[in-house]
N, C-alpha and C positions, 0 to 999 in steps of 0.2 A: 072311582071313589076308593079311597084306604080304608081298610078295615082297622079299627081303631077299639079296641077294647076299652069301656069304659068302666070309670073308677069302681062302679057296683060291685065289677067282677072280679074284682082286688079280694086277697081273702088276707088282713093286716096279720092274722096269727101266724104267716107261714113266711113273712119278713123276707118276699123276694120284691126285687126291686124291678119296673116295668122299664124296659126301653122301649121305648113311642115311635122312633124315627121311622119312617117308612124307606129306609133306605132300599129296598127293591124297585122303588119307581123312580126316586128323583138321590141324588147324591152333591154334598155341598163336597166341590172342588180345591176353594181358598177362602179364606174368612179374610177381612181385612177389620180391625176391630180399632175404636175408637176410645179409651178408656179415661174417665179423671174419677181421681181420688180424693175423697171430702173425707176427710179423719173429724172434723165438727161433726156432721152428720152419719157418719160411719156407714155410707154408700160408697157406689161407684154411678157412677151414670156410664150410659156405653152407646154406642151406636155399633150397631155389628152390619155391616155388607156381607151378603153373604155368593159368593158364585156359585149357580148350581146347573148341571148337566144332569137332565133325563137316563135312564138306562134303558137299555136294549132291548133288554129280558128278566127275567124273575131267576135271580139267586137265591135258593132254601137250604140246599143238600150241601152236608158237610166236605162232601167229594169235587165240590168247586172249587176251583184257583182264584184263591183271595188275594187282592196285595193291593200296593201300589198301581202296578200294569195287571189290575186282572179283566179292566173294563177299558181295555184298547177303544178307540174311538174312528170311524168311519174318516173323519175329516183328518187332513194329513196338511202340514204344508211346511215349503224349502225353507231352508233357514236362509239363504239368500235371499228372498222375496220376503221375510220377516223382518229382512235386517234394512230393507228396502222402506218397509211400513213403518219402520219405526226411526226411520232418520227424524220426522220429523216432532219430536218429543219437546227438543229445545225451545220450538215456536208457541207453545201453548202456554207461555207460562201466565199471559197478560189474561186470557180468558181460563184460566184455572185460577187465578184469582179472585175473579168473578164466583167461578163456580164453589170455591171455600166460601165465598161472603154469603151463596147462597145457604150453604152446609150450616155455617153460622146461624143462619136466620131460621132453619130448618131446627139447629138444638134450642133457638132461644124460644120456639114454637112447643120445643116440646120442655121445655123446663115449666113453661106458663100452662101447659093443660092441664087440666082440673084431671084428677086421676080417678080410674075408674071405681065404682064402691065395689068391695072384694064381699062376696055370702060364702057363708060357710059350708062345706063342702057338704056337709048334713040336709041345706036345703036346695042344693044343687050342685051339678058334678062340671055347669061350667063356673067359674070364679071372677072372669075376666073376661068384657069381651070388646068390640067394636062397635057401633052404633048401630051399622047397617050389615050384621052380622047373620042376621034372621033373612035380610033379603037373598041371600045366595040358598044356593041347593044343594041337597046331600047328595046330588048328579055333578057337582063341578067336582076339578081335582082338588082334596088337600093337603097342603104341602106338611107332613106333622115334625115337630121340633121337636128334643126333650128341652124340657122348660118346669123350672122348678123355683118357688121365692123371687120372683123378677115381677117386677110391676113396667108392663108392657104398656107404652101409649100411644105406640102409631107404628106401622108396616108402611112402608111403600113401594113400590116397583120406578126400580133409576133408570136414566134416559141414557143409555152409555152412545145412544149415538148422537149425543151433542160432545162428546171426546174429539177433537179434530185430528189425533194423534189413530184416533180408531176409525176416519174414515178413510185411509190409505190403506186397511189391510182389504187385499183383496178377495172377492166371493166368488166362489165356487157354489152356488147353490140352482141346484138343477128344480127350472119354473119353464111352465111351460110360455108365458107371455114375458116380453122384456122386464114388465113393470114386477120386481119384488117388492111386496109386503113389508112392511117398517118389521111388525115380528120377525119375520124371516132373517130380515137382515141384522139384527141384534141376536137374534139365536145362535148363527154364524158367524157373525164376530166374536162372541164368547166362546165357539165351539172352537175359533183358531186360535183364540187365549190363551184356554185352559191346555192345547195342543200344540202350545208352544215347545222347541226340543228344550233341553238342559241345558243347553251348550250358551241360552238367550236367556239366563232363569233372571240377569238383571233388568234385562228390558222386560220381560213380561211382570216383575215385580212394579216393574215403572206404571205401565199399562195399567195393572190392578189396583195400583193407587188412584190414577186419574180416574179409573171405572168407578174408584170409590166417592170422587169427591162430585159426583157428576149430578146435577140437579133429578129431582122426582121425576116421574113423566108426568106430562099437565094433560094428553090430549086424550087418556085411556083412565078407566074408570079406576079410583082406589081400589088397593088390596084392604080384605077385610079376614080379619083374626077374632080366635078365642082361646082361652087358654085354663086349663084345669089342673089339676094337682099337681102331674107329672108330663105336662106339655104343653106346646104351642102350636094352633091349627092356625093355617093361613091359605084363603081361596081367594081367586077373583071371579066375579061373576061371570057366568057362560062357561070358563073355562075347564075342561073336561077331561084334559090327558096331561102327562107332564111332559110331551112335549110340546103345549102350544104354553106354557106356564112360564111363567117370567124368567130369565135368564138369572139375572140379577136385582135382590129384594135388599132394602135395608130395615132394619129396626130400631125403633129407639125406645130403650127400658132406662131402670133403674133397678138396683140392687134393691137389697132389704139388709138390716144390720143383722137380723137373726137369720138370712140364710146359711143353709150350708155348707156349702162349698169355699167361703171364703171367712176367716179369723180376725174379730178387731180385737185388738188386743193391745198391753204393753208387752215390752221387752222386759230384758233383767235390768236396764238401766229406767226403769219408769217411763217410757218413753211410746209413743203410741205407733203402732205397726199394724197391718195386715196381710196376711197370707193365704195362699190358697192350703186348706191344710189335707186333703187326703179324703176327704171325703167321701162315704160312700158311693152318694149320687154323684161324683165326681163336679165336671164342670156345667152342672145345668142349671145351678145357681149361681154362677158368672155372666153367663152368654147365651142365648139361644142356640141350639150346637144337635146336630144327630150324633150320639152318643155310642151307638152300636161299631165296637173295634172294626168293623168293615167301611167304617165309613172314613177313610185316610183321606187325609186334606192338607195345605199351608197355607199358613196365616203371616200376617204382616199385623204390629199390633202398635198406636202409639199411646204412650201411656202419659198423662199429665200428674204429676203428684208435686205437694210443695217445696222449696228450693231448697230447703236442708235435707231432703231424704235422699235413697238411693235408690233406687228400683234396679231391681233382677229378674229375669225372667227368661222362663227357654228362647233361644236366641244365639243364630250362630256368631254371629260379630258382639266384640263389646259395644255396648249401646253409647254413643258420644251427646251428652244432653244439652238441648240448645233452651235459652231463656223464653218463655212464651208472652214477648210482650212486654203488657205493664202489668201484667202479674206478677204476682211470687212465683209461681209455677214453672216448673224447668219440663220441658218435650224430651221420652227418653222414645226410642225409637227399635222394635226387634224384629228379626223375622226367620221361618225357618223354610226351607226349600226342600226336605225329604219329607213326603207324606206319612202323617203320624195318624192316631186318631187323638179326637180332641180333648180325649181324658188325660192326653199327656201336659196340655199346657199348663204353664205354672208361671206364676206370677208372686212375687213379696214385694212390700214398698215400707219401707220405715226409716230406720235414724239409725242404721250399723255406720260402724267405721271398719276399712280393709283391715286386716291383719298382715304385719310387714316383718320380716326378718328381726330388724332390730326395734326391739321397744323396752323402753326405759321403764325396770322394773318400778320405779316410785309411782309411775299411772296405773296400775294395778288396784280396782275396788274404784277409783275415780268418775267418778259419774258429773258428763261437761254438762253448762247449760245449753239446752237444746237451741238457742237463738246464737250465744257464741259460735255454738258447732259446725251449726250451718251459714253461717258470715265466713268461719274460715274455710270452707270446702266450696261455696261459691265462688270468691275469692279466687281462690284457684282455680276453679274453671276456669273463670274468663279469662286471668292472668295467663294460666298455662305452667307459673311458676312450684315448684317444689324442690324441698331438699330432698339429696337420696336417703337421707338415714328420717326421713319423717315419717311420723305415723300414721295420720291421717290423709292416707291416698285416694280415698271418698270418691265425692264426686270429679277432684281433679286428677284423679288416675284417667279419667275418659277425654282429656283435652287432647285434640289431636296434635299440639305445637309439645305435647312430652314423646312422641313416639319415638323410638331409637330403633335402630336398625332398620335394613332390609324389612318389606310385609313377606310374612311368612304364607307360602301357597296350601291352602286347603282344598281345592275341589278343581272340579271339571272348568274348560274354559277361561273364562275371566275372573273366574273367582277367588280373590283373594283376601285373605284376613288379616289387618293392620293389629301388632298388639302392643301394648307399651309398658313402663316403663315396669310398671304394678303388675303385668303377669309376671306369672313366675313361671320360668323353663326349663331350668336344673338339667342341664344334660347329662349330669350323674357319672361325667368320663373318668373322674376322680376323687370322686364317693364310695369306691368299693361294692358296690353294689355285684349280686352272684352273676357269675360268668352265664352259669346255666342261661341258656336263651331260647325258645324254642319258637319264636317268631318267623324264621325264615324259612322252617318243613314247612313243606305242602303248601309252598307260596307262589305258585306258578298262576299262570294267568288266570282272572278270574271272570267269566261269564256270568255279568249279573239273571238273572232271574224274578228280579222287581220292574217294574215300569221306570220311564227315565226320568231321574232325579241326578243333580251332580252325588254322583256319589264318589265315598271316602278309600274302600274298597279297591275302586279301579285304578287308584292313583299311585304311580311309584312314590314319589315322595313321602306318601304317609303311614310306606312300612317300616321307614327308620327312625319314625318319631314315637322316640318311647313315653314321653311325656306331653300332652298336653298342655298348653298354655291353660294357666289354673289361677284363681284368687279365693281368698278365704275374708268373710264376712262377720260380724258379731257384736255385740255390746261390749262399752268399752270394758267393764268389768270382769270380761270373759278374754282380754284379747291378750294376756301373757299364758294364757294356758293353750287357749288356740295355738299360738305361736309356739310351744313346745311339744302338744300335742300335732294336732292336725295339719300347722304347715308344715312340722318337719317329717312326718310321715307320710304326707301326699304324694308327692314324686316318687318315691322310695313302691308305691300301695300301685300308681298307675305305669313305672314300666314294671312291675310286678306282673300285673295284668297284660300289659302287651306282651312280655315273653310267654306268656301262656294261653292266650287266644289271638293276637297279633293286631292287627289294625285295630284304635282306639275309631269307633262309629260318630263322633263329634267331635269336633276342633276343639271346642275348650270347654271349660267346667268351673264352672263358681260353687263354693261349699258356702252354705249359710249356719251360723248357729243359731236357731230358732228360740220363742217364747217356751217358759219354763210347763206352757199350758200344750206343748205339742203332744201327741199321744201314742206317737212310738218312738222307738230307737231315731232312726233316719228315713229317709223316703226322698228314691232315686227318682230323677227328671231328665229330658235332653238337656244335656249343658248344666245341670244346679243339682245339689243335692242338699236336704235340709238335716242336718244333725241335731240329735239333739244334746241339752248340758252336759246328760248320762255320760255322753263316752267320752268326755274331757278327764285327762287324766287329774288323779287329785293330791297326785305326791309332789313335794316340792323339787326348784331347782336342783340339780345333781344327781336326784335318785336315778334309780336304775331303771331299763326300759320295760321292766314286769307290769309297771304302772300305765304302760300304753298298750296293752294287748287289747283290751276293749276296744277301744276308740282305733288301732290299726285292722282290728279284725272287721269291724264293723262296716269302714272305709272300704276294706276292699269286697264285702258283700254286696255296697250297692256299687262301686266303680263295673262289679260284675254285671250288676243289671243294665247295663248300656247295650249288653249285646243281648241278654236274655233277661227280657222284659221291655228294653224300650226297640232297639231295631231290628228283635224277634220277638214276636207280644203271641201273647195267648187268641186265637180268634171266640173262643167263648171262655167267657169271664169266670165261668164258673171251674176252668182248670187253672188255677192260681198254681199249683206246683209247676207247672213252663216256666214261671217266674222266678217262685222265691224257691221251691226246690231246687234250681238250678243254681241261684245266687250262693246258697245255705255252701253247697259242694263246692261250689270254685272259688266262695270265699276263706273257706281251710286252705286251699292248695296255693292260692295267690299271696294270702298272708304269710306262709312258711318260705314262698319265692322273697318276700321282703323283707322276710328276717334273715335270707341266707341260710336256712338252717341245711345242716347236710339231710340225706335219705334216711338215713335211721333214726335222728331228732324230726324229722315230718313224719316219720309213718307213727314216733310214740305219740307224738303230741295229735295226729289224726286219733289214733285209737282213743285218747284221754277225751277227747270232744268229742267222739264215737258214744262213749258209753253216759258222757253228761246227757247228749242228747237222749239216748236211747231210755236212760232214768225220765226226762222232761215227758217225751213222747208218753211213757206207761203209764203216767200220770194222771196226764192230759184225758186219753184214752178212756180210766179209769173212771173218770171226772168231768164224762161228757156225753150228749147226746150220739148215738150210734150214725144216725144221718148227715153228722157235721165230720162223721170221720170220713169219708166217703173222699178221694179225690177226684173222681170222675162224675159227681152226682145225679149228671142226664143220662149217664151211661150211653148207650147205645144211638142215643137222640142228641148227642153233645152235637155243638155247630149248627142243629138245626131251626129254623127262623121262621115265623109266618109269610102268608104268601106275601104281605106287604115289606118284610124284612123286619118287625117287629117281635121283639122276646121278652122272657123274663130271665130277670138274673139271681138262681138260685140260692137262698138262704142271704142274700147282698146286707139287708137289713136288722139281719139277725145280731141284737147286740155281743150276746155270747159268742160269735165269733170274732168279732174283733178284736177279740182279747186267746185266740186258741191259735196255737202253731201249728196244727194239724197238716197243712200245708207245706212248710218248713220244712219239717223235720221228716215225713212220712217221702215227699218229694226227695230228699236227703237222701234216706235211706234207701230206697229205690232206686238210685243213682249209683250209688254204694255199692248195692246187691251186681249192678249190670259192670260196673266197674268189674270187680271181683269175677266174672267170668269172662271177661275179653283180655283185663289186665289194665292197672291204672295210667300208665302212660299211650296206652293205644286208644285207650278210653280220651284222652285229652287230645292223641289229637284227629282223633273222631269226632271231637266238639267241635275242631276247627272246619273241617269239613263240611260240618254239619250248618256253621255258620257263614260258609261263603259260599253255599246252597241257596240259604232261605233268607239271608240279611234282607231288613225291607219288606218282609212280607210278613203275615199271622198264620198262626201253624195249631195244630190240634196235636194229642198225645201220639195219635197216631201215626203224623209225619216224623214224629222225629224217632218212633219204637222201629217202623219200616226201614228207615233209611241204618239203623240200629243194626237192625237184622239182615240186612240185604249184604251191609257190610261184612257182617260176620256169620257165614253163612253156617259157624260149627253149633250157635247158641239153638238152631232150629232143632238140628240132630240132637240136643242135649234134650231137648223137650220145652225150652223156652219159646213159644208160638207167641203170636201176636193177643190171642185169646187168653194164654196160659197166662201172661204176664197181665194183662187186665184184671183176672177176673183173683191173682195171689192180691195184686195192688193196688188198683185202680179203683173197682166200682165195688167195693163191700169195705166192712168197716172192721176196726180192730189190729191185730198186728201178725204177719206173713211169717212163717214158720223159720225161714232163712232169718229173719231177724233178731229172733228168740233165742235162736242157737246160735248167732253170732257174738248176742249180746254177754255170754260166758266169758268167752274168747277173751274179748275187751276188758272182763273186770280182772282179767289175770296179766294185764299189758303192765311193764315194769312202773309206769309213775303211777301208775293207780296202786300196788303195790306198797310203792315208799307212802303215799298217804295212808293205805290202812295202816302200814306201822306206827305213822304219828297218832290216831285216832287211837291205837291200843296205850301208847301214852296219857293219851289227854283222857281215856275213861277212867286207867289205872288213876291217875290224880285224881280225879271227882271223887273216884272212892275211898282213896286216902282221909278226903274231908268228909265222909261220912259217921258222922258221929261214935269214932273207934275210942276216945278217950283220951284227953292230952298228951298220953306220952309215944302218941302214933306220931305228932307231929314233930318233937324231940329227933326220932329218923327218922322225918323225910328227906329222902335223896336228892339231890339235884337233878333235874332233867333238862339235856341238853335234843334243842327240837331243831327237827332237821327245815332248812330254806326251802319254800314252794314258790311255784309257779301263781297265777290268779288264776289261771282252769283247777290247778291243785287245790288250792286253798277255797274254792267253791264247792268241788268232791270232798273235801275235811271234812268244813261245815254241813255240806248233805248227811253224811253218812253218821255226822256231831245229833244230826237233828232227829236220825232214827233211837235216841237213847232217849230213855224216860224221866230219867233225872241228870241233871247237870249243878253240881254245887257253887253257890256264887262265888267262892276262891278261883274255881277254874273256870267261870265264864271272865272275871276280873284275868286272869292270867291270858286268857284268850285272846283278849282283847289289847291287853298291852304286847303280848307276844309278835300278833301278827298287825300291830299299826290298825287296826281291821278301820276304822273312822276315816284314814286314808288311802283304802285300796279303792278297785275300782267299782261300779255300781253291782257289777252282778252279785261281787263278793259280798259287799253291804248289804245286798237284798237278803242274801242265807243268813247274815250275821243278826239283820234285822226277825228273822224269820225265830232265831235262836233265842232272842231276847225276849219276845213275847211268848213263844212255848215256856218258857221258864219264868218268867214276870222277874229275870232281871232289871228290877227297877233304875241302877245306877245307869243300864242301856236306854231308857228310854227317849234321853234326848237325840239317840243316834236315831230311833225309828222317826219321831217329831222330823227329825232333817230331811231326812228322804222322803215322806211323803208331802213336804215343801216344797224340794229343789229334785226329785225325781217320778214325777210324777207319769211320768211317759214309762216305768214301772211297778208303780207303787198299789197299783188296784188290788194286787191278792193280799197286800199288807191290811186292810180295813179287815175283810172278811175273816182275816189271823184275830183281829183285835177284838171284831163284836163276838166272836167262835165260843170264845174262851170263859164270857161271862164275867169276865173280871172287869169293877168298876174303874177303875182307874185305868185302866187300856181303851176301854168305850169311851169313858171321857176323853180320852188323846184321841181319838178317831175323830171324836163328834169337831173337836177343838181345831183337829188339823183340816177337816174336811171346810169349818165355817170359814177359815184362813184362805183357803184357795179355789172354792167353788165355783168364785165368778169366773177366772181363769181357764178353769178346768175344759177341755175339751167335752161334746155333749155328751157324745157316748159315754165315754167312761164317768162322770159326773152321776147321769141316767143310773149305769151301774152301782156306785158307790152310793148313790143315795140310796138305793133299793135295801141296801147292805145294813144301813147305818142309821136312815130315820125310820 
């Protein structure tokens, strides 16, 4: 029996979030997942297969080897003798279409059940359950899901040995009489499955398909389920260990519209969309799924949505969508082969159109009708036909009769990836792009260290590909700015990143630009990355590239999270600086590699985001609970799990952190610090090292301060211990003496300098307009103000904002001075910031805009508005909040309403 804490012993004020999975006893392998999209009912329905292998032993202690390969498995077998079992795949297709008609019968089964009545958790902690649920014992095993908002209506356990493709593999199962057991023999088939090499990962994908489509078992009793606030329990009667527990279980749910894990929504074009948006509890209101990072697994997932949309989703191939029928519904199809955990998948389905090289400024603001749109993107599917200079490459980018060239080789084996005509591969040989390269140190043979997956890594071929094959996504109203924004800075952002950590860890990447209700900046995935309106630059054609620092800087923060955060992840959730600490650092050094900028212009403009940050952080600090500063929060207890493999994840729920960089920045600076004693180029490529160590696997603070320290063995003699460096930064709160005294340094760095000069400017004039008496303004001078960067012009306005008065002549001059309505968002936030401390009223449609159309920053702007007591600023709060609530993301909504009504 799993020990299973129950909801009682939730304590809601302390806003951590529970993981349930008992991943110590049973671990799900591959999900094959079943998905359609009802945008009328703003569900999903799903069927999840799930394949699950037993463990050995009980994983607690942070000092285990977690990964991919950290749960080697007994059963082994030749890849000749797999390649033997699997010849016959071809033959099955006549009674696999049986087995779909049954599958069929099995969803129209579950579309007609009467759903269960759901009580509230006030008068009972289960919600949901099975009928004959009470008949089992708290002596059988339970398999525990996290499950969260899914309306569950039937578990079954599948017959994977009516597969005839699966009775050729052969057993090795040591019985002591001829006769094996039907369990036995399904156990062992799934155990040489799931132990298939890499070198087969397409047939074994095949395999897991048919396993999936494989009728119930009729001759063995039903699985029975319950499910509670934050899980899903599933037993079969008698059974008592996980490993007499079913191999392989299906489920069939349904979403709920107010889960959280996934966003119905419009776009900017009015048009209706869904995405997975970031949510706390990540994917447990998608799928039944073990949630806990140790639980690495691959999924195959097919998705049904209506024949105008696009679906995107983690996925190494572009997905080529077939028509379902006599539906509207078009089949998109994905799947990944490197063990991830399941908080990485990610899934959007709406009505984007690609963004392509060329497009005709006159479609700018044009909003198609949604049934044209998608007549002409069908259309092309089937046809195959396109022009090159067309814009909408939609759904007919994925026809396989557009492919051009050679398929480009991604991975181990067989594995190869078709792309066409709509990626973009810019091999940048006559771009001018900086010579500087540092892709090819330290690229000597690489011994993975994860379990075997085709991996990216091992492969010549994919240390000279500086760019990924890439597409960019968005409404059409968005897609000229996209297009001089973010597709021309993509290539330029990702070999940026390759010459500075080298192998890109996924073959390709789709950028989406998300609904205006997203609730941060961007949010990195394998393969997708969702940006948001924010870093679309917002100066017009011609201007100068001041206007893309945002939006290139931002790019290259999450391109950084491919290696640190998705194929190096945090193994406990609660050290978020492995992630975005790391992203924060390598996104300064990667953006400077994609500007070209020399040594001297990277190390000013590092020091200038040095001290913005170092300002944000004291703030923050200043302005927060002591326990959320904390980056190691278990301290000492980080990594560790109950005996079932179940935790909690500290402060997850806590709405005031979703909105604090503590993380970020503190992670940053710590990076900073360790830089600065090794030296910043040995520092980078110690990362690399560091990353063709552990790619693949989940790592705690400690692996990677070790491997830190072992490398540099002078940082010990200086007195930098493994302990020392904890306890300046890690597990107490506040800010570390090296950073206090750093932060001097930086305010004396020469572009911080040229802005205080212009700030002594702009106060001189405010004072001028101080009521001196008209013949002051007779002489006034002319002032000629010097050109800033947008980090500069963000430091102005900060430093604008620490003055008490500002007169409206020189807020009016301010604002025509520096364009400030079309700089980029951060800028607009301080300038916003500026108008309400002052009740520049002629500002106030600028503040109106932004907490409209940037709302994925606009939250401290409310708190600025209701602060101040001024009626006319509350009322543009209360006005702009009633305009976009519905929208709004919950958290931040939660927030802002707290603030406001």
């Amino acid at each position: 029996m799993c020990d299973m804490e129950p909801d009682g012993d939730l304590n809601p004020d302390t806003h951590d979030l529970p993981l349930r999975a008992n991943t110590n006893h049973i671990l799900v392998r591959h999900y094959v997942l079943d998905l359609t999209v009802h945008f009328d009912r703003k569900v999903i329905s799903g069927v999840a297969i799930l394949f699950l292998e037993p463990c050995s032993g009980v994983r607690s202690k942070p000092e285990d080897d977690i990964g991919p390969g950290a749960i080697e498995r007994d059963a082994t077998i030749a890849a000749d003798t797999m390649e033997d079992s699997t010849k016959g795949l071809g033959k099955t297709t006549t009674r696999m279409e049986k087995m779909l008609d049954a599958k069929e019968s099995s969803r129209a089964e579950f579309v007609g059940l009467s759903r269960v009545r759901m009580h509230t958790a006030s008068k009972t902690k289960i919600i949901q359950a099975s009928h004959l649920w009470e008949t089992t014992s708290d002596s059988d095993f339970t398999l525990v899901l996290d499950c969260c908002d899914l309306d569950v209506s039937k578990v079954e356990e599948v017959d994977v040995m009516s597969v005839s493709a699966m009775s050729n593999l052969p057993l090795e199962v040591a019985c002591e009489s001829s006769a094996v057991s039907s369990v036995s023999q399904q156990a062992a088939f799934i155990q040489k499955l799931v132990s298939m090499p890499s070198s087969k990962w397409r047939e074994k994908h095949q395999l897991f398909l048919l396993c999936s489509r494989a009728p119930g078992a009729q001759d063995r009793s039903s699985l029975h389920f319950n499910r509670d606030q934050w899980s899903l329990h599933v037993r079969k009667k008698s059974i008592t260990s996980p490993q007499e527990f079913p191999r392989v279980i299906r489920i069939f749910y349904e979403t709920r519209p107010t889960g959280g894990s996934v966003r119905w929504t419009t776009d900017q074009d009015n048009r209706v969309c869904v995405y997975t948006a970031g949510s706390p509890i990540n994917n447990r209101a998608l799928f039944p799924c073990q949630e806990p990072p140790v639980a690495m697994s691959t999924w195959q997932a097919t998705v049904r949505a209506p024949s105008e949309c696009v679906v995107l989703m983690s996925g190494e191939e572009q997905a080529v969508p077939i028509e379902d029928g006599d539906t509207r519904f078009l089949i998109w199809n994905y799947y990944v082969t490197m063990p991830m955990p399941a908080s990485t998948f990610t899934l959007a389905v709406g009505h984007w159109c690609q963004v392509t090289a060329e497009i005709p400024p006159a479609l700018e603001g044009e909003v198609r009708d949604k049934m044209n749109c998608g007549k002409m993107t069908k259309a092309k599917a089937v046809s195959g036909e396109c022009s090159e200079t067309g814009l909408l490459s939609g759904l007919g980018s994925t026809s396989t009769e557009m492919l051009k060239g050679p398929p480009h080789q991604t991975g181990s084996g067989d594995r190869t990836t078709r792309s066409d005509s709509t990626c973009c591969y810019s091999p940048l040989v006559d771009e001018g792009l900086s010579v500087t390269d540092y892709s090819s140190m330290l690229d000597d043979a690489i011994s993975c260290s994860h379990g075997d997956y085709p991996c990216r890594f091992t492969e010549q071929s994919t240390r000279s590909q500086r760019v990924i094959p890439h597409r960019v996504f968005g409404p059409v109203c968005f897609l000229q700015k996209a297009q001089m924004g973010i597709l021309k800075l993509l290539p330029q952002c990702l070999a940026a990143a390759h010459a500075v950590l080298g192998v890109h860890p996924f073959p390709r990447l789709d950028v989406l630009i998300v609904p205006t209700g997203f609730s941060s900046l961007a949010m990195a995935s394998p393969h997708i990355i969702f940006l948001s309106q924010s870093v679309l630059c917002a100066a017009t054609p011609g201007s100068g590239d001041n206007s893309l620092s945002l939006c290139g800087s931002r790019m290259c923060h999450e391109i950084a999270h491919s290696w640190f955060g998705l194929v190096i992840g945090a193994r406990d959730w609660t050290e978020e600086w492995i992630s975005e600490g790391f992203a924060t650092y390598l996104e300064d050094i990667i953006w400077a590699q994609a500007q070209q900028l020399s040594l001297q212009e990277t190390a000013e403009q590092s020091e200038l985001k040095a001290l913005l940050r170092w300002r944000r952080l004291s703030d923050e600090l200043q302005n927060s609970e002591e326990e959320l500063q904390i980056l190691r929060p278990n301290m000492e207890n980080t990594g560790q799990v109950s005996e079932s493999g179940s935790t909690m994840v500290k402060h997850a729920l806590n709405p005031d952190k979703t909105f604090m960089q503590v993380h970020y920045l503190k992670g940053y600076f710590l990076l900073r610090f360790l830089a600065n004693q090794v030296g910043e180029q040995q520092f980078i490529d110690f990362f690399r090292l560091f990353v063709k160590k552990y790619h693949g696997q989940l790592i705690l603070s400690q692996d990677f301060l070790r491997m830190l320290l072992s490398n540099f063995p002078e940082m010990e003699r200086k007195g930098l211990t493994l302990s020392a460096i904890y306890a300046d930064w890690l597990d107490r709160p506040g800010i570390p003496k090296w950073l206090c005294e750093r932060s001097a340094v930086w305010s004396k760095a020469r572009l911080v300098e040229e802005v205080k000069a212009e700030v002594v400017k702009w106060i001189l004039l405010s004072q001028s307009h101080q009521g001196k008496g008209r013949k002051r303004k007779k002489i006034e001078p002319k002032v000629n103000y010097k050109e800033l960067t947008s980090d500069q012009l963000v430091m102005l306005l900060e430093l604008l904002l620490e003055e008490s008065e500002l007169s409206v002549a020189t807020m009016r001059a301010l604002q025509r001075t520096y364009n400030l309505h079309n700089q980029d968002a951060e800028v607009r936030h301080r300038w916003c910031e500026l108008v309400v401390k002052h009740a520049y009223t002629q500002g106030y449609k600028d503040v109106e805009h932004y907490l409209l159309h940037d709302q994925a920053m606009g939250v401290y702007l409310y708190g600025e508005l209701m602060v101040h007591e001024d009626p006319k600023q509350q009322a543009l709060a209360r006005r702009c909040l009633s305009l976009v609530q519905e929208e709004m993301d919950q958290s931040a909504r939660r927030v802002v309403e707290e603030m406001v009504l």
